[in-house]
C-alpha positions, -999 to +999 in steps of 0.1 A: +015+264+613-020+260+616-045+251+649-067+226+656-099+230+672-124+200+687-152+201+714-156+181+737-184+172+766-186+146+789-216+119+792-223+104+825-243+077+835-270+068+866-241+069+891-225+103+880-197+087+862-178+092+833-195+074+806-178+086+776-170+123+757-193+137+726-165+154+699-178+180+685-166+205+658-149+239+663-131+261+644-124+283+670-117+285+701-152+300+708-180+276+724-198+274+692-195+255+659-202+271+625-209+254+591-220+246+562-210+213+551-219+185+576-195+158+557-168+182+560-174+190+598-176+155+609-141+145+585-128+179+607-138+161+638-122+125+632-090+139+616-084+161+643-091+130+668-077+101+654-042+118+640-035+154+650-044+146+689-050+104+693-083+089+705-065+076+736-055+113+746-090+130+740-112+105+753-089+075+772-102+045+777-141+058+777-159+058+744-163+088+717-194+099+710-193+116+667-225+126+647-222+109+612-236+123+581-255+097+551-222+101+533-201+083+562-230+059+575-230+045+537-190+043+531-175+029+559-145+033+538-146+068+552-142+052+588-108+057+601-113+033+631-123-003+642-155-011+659-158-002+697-144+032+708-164+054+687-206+056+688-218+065+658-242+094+662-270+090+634-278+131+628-320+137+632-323+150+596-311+124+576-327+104+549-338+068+565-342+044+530-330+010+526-295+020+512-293+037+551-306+010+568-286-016+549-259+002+559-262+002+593-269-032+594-236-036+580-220-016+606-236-032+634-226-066+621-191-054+623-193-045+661-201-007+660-226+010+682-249+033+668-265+063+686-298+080+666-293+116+679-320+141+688-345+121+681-384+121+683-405+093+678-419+095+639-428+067+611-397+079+594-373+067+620-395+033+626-371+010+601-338+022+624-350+022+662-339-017+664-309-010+651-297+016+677-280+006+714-287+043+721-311+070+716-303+107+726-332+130+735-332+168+737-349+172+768-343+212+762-367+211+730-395+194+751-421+200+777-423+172+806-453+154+785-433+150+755-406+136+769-427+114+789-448+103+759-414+099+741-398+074+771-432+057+767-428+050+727-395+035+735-402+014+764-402-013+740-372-016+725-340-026+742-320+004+738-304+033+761-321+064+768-295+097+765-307+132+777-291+161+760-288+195+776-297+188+806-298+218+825-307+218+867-305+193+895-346+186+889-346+179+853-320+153+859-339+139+890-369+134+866-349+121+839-335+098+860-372+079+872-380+084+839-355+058+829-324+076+815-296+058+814-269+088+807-271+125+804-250+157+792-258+188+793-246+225+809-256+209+845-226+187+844-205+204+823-203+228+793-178+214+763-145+222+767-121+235+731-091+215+731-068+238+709-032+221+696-010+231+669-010+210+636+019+194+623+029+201+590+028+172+564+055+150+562+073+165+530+091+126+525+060+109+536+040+132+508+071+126+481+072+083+490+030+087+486+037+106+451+064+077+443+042+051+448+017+068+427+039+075+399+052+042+399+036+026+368+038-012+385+018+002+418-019-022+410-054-002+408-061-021+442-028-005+459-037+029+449-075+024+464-059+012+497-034+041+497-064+064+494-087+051+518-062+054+545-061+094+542-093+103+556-090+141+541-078+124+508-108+099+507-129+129+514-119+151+487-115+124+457-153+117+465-160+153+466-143+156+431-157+125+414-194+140+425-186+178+411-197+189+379-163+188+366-161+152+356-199+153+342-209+118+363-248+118+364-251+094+394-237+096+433-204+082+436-200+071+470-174+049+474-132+050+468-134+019+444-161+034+423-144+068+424-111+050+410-130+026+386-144+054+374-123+083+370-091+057+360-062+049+371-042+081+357-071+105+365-070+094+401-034+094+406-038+126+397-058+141+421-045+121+445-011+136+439-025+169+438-043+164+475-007+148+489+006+183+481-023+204+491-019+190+525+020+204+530+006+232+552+034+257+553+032+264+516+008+294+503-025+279+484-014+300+453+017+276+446-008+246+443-029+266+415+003+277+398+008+239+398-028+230+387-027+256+358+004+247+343-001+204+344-040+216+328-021+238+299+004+209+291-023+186+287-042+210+262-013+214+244-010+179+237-047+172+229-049+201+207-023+185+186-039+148+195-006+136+213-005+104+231+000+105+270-018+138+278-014+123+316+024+123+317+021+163+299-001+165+331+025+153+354+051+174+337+033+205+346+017+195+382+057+181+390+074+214+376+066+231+410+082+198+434+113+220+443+092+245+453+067+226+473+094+208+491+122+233+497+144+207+480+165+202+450+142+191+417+176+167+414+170+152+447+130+148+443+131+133+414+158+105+423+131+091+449+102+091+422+099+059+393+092+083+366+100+080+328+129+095+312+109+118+285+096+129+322+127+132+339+141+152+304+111+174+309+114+186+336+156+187+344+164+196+308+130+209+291+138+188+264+115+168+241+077+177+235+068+175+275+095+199+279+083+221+252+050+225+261+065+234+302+087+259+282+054+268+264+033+270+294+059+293+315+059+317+287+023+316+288+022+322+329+050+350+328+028+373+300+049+368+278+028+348+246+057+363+220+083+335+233+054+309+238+059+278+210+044+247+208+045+227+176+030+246+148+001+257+169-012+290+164-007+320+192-049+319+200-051+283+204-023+287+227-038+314+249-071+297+246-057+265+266-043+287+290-070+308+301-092+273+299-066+259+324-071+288+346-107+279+350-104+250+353-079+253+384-099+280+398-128+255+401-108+223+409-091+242+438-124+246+452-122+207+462-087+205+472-094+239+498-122+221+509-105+209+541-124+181+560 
């Protein structure tokens, strides 16, 4: 079982009081945060705040203070909570364009409170001042002029001054005729690591997600809805529609393009796949044995042009069920709406979904004498499995991407 790491660093106001907590992202349980992928940081951050510990436990009643990248600013479907106990830190470095500011006149319509974070006054941030209650200031970054000249700049809009990493007793004395409002910093207190254990997924929650995806009568709507209430899932079906994998030219940045776009069988794919990617006591290599063999099924039936190459898919991806949750393949399959040329597949290995498993097994045990499919040749067959384990090496890349 796996930890959970967040930061987190109180924010007081004029009168010393608590004013709220700023979450930040650790990995560790060192005082420090490391990485590469904003998105992904700030998806670690809500995640591990909103379901492995609760809001209400981190922060009480006080509000939570997160930095937002463009890519959750501009799909609030990536927004696990309603408007009011979360600030929505606007990071220094993004791109302010109309798509941006449309977007956070959106969210301010809705109620939300949005925070531009170490910020200096600049043309670039003119079109988003307005729409900001509060504006943080690294007073650590700046001599006693700038952040003078700063204060000054802002005088005229109606919004909160922050000081960040503050530092002594006299820098907050000046802050405090300077205006400030509220102020954090290693004066009052240096963030604290709260460190818990994360639960493993639900292995019947993750089979009833993979039953309603499977079930053929389960609307396009349903499935988006399903999706955008799984933070990490959301995450990683954007990550995947915008990879070179599936060759789109143009930013997808929202669950009902990704599914309009990718189709209803291609998403409940990956969907499926990311349900089982999250059962955290199984080893990563089980979810590319899975990947590899649905991919191989599915060039066996193109390469002889058969109909359904998504169900050869499932055959494969399904094959390792029993496997992924220490249960009967008898059992599993009882709770999932699946089709019988499925359900033949993979109980019996009958029929041409259960020829191509048999296939495919041969294939992944080195043994390419005792792999048959059709009347397809030995190199085509070896061909669709070493394209299959590309293809999973590169597709596993998203689904180990872990918000």
């Amino acid at each position: 079982m796996s930890h959970y790491f967040i930061g987190r660093q109180p924010i007081l106001d004029n009168h010393l009081k608590l004013h709220g907590y700023e979450l930040l992202f650790r990995n560790t349980e060192q005082n420090s945060a490391k990485f590469k992928d904003g998105d992904a940081a700030t998806a670690n951050v809500m995640l591990n705040a909103f379901t492995e510990i609760g809001l209400e436990n981190i922060v009480g009643d006080k509000l939570a203070y997160i930095n937002m990248t463009r890519q959750f600013l501009t799909n609030t479907e990536l927004l696990p909570f309603t408007p009011g106990r979360v600030v929505l830190e606007v990071l220094e470095d993004i791109q302010v364009d109309e798509t941006l500011v449309t977007a956070l006149e959106v969210l301010l319509g809705q109620g939300h409170t949005i925070a531009l974070d170490d910020f200096r006054h600049s043309q670039n941030f003119e079109p988003i001042i307005d729409l900001a209650q509060v504006i943080k200031i690294d007073v650590h970054q700046m001599e006693d002029g700038e952040i003078e000249s700063q204060v000054e700049k802002l005088r005229p809009y109606d919004v909160d001054l922050l000081a960040e990493k503050v530092e002594t007793q006299e820098q907050y004395d000046k802050l405090k005729a300077l205006g400030f409002k509220y102020y954090q910093g290693y004066f009052f207190a240096k963030p604290s690591i709260i460190k818990g254990k994360k639960v493993a997924a639900n292995k019947v929650a993750v089979v009833q997600l993979i039953a309603k995806l499977s079930n053929p009568r389960t609307e396009v709507g349903q499935i988006q809805t399903l999706i955008k209430r799984d933070v990490a899932m959301s995450y990683r079906i954007l990550r995947i529609v915008n990879s070179p994998l599936t060759g789109v030219r143009r930013t997808i940045d929202s669950i009902d393009q990704a599914v309009i776009l990718l189709g209803r069988q291609a998403i409940k794919m990956w969907a499926t796949a990311f349900a089982l990617a999250d059962i955290e006591d199984k080893p990563i290599e089980l979810m590319k044995i899975a990947l590899i063999r649905a991919r191989t099924c599915e060039q066996l039936a193109s390469a002889k042009s058969l109909h359904g190459k998504e169900s050869f898919f499932t055959v494969g991806m399904f094959s390792v069920l029993d496997a992924m949750m220490d249960m009967k393949m008898e059992d599993i399959l009882k709770e999932l709406p699946l089709e019988n040329d499925i359900l033949d597949a993979l109980l019996k290995r009958e029929g041409l979904m259960g020829q191509a498993l048999n296939c495919t097994l041969a294939l992944e045990s080195q043994h390419p004498e005792k792999a048959t499919f059709a009347d397809l040749e030995g190199q085509t067959l070896s061909e669709a499995y070493l394209e299959a384990l590309s293809w999973a090496d590169q597709s596993l890349g998203a689904i180990r991407q872990r918000p």
